[in-house]
C-alpha positions as CSV (number, residue, x, y, z in Angstrom):
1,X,-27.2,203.5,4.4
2,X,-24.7,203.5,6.7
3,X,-23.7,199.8,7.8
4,X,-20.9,199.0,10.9
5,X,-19.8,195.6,11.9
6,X,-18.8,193.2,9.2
7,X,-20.2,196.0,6.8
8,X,-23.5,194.9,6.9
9,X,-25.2,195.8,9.9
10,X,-26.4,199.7,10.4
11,X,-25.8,202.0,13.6
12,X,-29.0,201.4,15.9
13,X,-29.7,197.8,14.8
14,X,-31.9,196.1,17.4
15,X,-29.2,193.0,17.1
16,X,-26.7,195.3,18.4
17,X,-28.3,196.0,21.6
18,X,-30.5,192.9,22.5
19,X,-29.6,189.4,22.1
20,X,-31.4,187.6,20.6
21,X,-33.4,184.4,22.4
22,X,-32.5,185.9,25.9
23,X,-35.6,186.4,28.3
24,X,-35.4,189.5,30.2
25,X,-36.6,190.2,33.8
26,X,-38.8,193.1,32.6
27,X,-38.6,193.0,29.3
28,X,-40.5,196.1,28.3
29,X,-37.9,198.5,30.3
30,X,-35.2,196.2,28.3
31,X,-36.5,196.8,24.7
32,X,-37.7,200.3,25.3
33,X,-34.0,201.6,26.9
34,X,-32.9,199.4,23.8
35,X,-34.6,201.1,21.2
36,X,-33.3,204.6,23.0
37,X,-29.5,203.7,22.8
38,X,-29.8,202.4,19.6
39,X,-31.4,206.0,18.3
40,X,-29.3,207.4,20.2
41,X,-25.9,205.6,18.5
42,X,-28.2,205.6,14.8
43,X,-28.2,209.6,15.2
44,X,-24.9,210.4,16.7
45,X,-23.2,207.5,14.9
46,X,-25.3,207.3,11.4
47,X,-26.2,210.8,10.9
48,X,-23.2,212.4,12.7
49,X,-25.8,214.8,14.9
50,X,-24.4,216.8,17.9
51,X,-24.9,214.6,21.5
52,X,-26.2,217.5,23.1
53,X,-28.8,218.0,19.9
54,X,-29.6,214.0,20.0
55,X,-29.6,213.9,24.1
56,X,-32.8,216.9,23.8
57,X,-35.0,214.8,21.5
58,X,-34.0,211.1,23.7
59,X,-35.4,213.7,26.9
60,X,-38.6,214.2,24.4
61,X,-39.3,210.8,23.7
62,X,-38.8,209.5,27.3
63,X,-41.3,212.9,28.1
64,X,-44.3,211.4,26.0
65,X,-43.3,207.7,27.3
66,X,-44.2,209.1,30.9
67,X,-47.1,210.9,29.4
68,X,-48.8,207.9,27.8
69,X,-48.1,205.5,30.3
70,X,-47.2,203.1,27.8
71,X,-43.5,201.8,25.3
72,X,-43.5,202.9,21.6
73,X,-44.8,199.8,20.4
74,X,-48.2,200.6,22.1
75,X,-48.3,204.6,21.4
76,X,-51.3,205.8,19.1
77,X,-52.0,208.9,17.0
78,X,-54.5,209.7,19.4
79,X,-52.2,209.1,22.6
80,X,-49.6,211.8,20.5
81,X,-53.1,214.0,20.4
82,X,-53.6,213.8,24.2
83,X,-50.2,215.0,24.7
84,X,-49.9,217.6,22.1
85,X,-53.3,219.2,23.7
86,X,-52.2,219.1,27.4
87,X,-48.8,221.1,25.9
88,X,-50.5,224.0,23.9
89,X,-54.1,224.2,26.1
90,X,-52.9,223.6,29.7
91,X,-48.9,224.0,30.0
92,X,-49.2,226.8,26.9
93,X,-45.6,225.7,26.0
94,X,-44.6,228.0,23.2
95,X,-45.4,226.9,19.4
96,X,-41.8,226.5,18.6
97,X,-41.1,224.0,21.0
98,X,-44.2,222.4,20.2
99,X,-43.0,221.5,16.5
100,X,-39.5,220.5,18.1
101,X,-41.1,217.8,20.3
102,X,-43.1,217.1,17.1
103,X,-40.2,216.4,15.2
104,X,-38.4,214.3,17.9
105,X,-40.9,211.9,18.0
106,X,-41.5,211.8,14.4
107,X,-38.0,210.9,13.7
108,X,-37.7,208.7,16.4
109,X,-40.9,206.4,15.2
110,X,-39.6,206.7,11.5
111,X,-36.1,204.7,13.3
112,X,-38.3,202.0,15.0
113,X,-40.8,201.6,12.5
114,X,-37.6,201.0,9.8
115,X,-37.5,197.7,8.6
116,X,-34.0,198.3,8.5
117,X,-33.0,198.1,12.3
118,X,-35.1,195.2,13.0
119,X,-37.5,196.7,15.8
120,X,-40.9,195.6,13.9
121,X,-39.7,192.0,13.7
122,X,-38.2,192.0,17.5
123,X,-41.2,194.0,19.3
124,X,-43.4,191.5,17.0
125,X,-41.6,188.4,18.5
126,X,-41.5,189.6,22.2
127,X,-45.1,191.4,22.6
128,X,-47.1,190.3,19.4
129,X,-47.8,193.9,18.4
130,X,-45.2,196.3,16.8
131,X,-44.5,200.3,16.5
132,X,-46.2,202.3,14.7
133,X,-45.6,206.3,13.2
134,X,-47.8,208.5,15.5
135,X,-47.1,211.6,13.7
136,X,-49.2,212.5,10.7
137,X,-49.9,215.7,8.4
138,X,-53.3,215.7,9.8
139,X,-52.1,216.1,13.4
140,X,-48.7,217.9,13.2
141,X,-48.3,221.3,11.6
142,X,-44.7,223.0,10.2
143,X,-45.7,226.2,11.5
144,X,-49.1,226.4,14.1
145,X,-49.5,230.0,14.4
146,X,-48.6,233.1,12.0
147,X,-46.0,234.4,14.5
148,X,-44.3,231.7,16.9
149,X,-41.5,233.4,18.7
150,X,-41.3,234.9,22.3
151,X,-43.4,238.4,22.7
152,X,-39.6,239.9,23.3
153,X,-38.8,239.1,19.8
154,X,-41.0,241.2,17.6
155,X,-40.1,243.7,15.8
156,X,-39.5,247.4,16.7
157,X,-40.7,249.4,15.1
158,X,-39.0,252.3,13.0
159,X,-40.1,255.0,15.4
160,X,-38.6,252.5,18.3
161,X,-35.9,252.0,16.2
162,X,-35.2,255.7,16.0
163,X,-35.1,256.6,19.7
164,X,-33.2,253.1,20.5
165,X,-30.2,254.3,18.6
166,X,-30.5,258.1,19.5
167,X,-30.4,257.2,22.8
168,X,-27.7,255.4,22.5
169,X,-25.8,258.2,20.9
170,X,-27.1,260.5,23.4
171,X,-25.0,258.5,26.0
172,X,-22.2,258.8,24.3
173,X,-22.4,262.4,24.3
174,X,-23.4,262.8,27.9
175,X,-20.2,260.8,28.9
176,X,-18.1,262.8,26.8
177,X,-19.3,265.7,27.9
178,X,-19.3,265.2,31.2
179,X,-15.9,263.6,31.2
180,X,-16.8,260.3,32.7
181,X,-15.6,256.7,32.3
182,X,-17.5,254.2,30.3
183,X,-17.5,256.7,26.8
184,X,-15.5,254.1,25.0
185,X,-17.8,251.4,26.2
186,X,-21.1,253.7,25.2
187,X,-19.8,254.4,21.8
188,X,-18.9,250.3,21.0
189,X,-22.8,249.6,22.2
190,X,-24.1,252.2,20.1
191,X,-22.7,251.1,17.5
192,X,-23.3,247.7,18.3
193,X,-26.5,247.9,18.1
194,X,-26.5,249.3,14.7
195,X,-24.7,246.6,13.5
196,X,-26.8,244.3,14.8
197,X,-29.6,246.2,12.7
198,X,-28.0,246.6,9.9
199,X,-26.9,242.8,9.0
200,X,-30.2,241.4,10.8
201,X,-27.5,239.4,13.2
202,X,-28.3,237.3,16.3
203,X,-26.4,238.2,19.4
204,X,-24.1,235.4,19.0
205,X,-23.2,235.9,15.4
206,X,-22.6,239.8,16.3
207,X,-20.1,238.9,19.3
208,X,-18.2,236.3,17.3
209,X,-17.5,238.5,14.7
210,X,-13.3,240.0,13.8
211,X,-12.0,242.2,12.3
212,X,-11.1,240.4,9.8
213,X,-14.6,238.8,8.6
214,X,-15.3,242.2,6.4
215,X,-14.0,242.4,2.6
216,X,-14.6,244.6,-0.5
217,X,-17.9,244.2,-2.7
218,X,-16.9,245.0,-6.2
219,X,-20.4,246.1,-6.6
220,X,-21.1,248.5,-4.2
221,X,-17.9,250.0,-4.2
222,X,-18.9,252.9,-1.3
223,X,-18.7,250.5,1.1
224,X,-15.3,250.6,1.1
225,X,-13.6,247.4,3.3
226,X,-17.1,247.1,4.7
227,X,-18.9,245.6,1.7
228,X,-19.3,242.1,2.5
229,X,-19.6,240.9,6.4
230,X,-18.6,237.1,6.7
231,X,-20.6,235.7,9.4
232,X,-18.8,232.1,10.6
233,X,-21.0,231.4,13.8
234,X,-24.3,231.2,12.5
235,X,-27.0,229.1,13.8
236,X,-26.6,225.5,13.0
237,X,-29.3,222.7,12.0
238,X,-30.0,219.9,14.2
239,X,-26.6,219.4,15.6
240,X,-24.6,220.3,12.9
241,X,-22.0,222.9,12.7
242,X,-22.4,226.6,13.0
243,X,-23.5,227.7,9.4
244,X,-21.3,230.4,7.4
245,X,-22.8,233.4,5.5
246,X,-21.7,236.3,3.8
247,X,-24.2,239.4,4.4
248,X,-23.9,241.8,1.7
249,X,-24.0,245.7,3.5
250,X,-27.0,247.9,2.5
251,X,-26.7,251.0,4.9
252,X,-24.1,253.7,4.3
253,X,-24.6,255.2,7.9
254,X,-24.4,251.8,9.6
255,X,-21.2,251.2,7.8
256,X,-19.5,254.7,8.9
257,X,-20.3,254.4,12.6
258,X,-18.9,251.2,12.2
259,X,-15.8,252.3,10.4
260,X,-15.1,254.9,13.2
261,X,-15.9,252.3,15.9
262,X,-13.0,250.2,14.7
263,X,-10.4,253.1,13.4
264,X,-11.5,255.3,16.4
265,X,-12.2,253.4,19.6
266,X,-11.4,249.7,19.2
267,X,-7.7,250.7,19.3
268,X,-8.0,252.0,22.8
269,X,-9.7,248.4,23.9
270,X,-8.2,245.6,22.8
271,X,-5.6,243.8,24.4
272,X,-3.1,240.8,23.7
273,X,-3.6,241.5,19.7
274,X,-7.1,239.9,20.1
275,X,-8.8,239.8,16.4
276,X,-12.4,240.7,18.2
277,X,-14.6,243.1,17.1
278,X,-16.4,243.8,20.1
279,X,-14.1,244.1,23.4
280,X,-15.0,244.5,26.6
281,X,-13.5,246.8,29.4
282,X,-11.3,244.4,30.2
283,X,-10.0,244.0,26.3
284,X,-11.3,240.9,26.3
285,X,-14.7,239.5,23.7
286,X,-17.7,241.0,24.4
287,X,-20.5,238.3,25.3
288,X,-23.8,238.2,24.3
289,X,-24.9,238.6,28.4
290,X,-23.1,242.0,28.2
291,X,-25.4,242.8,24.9
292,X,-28.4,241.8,26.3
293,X,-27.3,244.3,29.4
294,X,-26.7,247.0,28.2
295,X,-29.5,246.5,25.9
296,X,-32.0,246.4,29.0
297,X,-30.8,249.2,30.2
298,X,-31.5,251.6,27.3
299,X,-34.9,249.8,27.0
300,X,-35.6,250.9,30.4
301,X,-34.7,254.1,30.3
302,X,-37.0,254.7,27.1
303,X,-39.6,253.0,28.5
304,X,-40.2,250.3,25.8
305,X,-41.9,247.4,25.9
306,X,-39.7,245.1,28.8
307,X,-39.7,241.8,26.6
308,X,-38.3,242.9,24.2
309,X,-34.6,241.2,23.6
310,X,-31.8,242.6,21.1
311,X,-32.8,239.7,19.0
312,X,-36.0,242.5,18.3
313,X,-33.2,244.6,16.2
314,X,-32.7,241.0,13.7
315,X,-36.8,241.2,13.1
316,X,-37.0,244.8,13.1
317,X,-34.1,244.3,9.8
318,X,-36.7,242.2,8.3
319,X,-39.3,243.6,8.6
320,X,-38.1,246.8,7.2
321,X,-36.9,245.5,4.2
322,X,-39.9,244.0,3.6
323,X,-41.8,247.2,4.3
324,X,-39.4,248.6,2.0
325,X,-40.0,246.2,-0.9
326,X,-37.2,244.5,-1.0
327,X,-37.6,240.9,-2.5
328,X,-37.9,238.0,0.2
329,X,-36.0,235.7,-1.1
330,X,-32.8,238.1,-0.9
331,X,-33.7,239.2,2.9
332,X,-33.9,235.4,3.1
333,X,-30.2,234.9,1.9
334,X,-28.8,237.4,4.0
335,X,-30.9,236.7,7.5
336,X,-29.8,232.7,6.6
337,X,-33.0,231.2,6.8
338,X,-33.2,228.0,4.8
339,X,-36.9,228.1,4.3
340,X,-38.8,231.2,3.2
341,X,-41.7,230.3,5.7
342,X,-39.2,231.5,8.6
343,X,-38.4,234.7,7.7
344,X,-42.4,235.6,7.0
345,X,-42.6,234.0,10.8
346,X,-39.9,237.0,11.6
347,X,-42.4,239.9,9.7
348,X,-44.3,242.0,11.4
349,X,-45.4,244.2,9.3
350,X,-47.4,247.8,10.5
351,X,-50.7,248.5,9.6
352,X,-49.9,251.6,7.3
353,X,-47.6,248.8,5.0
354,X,-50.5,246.3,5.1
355,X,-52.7,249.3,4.3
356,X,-50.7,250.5,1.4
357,X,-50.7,246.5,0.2
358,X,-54.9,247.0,0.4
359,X,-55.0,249.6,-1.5
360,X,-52.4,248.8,-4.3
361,X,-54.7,245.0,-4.5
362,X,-58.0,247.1,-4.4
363,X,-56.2,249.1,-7.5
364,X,-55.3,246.3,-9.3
365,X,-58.5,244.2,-9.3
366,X,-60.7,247.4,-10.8
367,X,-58.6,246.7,-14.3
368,X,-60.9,244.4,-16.5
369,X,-59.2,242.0,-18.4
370,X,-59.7,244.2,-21.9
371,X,-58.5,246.9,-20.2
372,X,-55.2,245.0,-19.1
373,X,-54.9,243.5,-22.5
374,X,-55.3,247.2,-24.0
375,X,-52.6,248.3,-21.9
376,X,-50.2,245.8,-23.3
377,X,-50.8,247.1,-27.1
């Protein structure tokens, strides 16, 4: 616990923000903005969460306020019900927010409800009634459906894959060839785009990267310089800093294009001794806007599916090594997922893998026991 004044009392403390005895002109608005600042100071102050991060869930909370028509020492279960319904089956907002509104007002009843901070007792006193947790396991789920992100963000597939990159490399050539600008600017987005492939990177993580966040992996030695990539602007959990990572490399050819990209190009750039990997025209860092461009534009041009993002490359690198056998839990460590259940969310395997899965179970399950046992002697 985390106590502040005198060393006894804890951040969010109803005593803190109402005093006691004192009649209010409308006392419901009074205790309910109240209980807000005190979650607010209990989160930012107690837990050390982000304000932006804590200012997203207060917006939740005041959300299902409006909804219900009613404070948080009134809400129900089936009030939370009403208003989870209206989101997915009228508003159809997408599952992932879903479980983040979820999780707001979860944690937000867990604070009032805390004997701790002295709500029960002070809603008790005031109104005769007192809050109550409205989310339960029967009416919350972790994950609601087998595949919750955006349509843009499943996976390519390895044909799509394919003429994504050739394409890419085609443009280089073309330029080249033809002796137009933009060839240095072609061949860093082609091989982009394979990086972000071949480390299952987010945009973000790909544009903050150096030159400096690559080292030596004593075992796998053919990697050269490139062995290792040290990711330092990963994504971070519920207003906490960016998360670090180190991605061990897998693909030889991913790491000679980018070997050439930064021996070869780079050099003719960067500006000011900048320590970016990715530079723009201007030698300045690339940004993931400029990714997401470029990325349109080749998308476009071959026709592919138009929501589909360059965060499609990161599932695509999942769902290969997956298809490939590659043990979970490892594509878990390097994609930096904390729970396993996310990366399956970021699968999508094809129907020849889950075919070849069939047909390996359908194998297994014709051995009888004797005979399994008799294979063991």
């Amino acid at each position: 616990m985390d106590w502040v004044l005198m060393g006894r009392i804890p951040h969010g403390a109803s005593s803190l923000y109402l005093a006691g005895g004192v009649t209010f002109l409308n006392a419901y608005e009074a205790v309910f903005d109240a209980m807000l600042e005190g979650w607010r100071m209990q989160q930012i102050g107690g837990r050390r969460l982000k304000e932006d991060s804590v200012a997203r869930a207060l917006g939740v909370v005041r959300r299902f306020e409006a909804y219900a028509g009613k404070k948080p020492w009134e809400w129900s279960a089936g009030d939370f019900d009403e208003w989870m319904t209206l989101l997915v089956s009228q508003r159809q907002v997408e599952a992932s927010t879903i479980r983040s509104y979820q999780g707001a007002i979860r944690t937000f009843c867990d604070y009032i409800c805390s004997p701790h901070y002295g709500w029960v007792d002070e809603c008790m006193e005031r109104f005769g009634t007192h809050p109550v947790q409205v989310c339960h396991e029967w009416n919350t789920l972790a994950h609601l459906q087998d595949y919750e992100g955006k349509p843009g963000r499943r996976p390519l597939t390895r044909s799509e894959l394919q003429r994504l990159l050739d394409h890419a490399d085609a443009e280089v050539s073309r330029l080249l060839d033809e002796h137009r600008k933009g060839a240095l600017p072609a061949f860093r987005d082609a091989t982009l785009f394979k990086v972000v492939y071949a480390w299952g990177m987010r945009a973000s993580e790909a544009v903050g990267l150096d030159v400096t966040d690559f080292y030596r992996n004593p075992k796998a030695p053919q990697f050269g310089e490139f062995g290792v990539m040290q990711i330092r602007h990963g994504k971070s959990s519920r207003g906490g800093p960016p998360k670090r990572r180190a991605v061990v490399s897998l693909f030889d050819w991913a790491v000679d294009a980018l070997q050439d990209y930064v021996q070869q190009v780079r050099p003719l750039m960067v500006r000011d001794g900048s320590t970016a990997l990715w530079v723009s025209e201007r030698g300045t860092r690339l940004r993931t806007r400029e990714l997401s461009s470029r990325f349109a534009a080749y998308r476009t041009a071959l026709g592919l599916d138009e929501m589909l993002t360059p965060h499609a490359l990161r599932h695509s690198y999942v769902t290969h090594l997956i298809e490939s056998g590659v043990d979970p839990g490892f594509v878990q460590r390097q994609v930096g997922h904390l729970h396993q259940s996310t990366t399956a969310i970021y699968t999508g395997v094809s129907a020849d893998y889950m075919n070849t899965m069939m047909s390996q179970a359908i194998e297994k399950t014709r051995l009888r026991p004797r005979d399994e046992e008799g294979a063991g002697r």
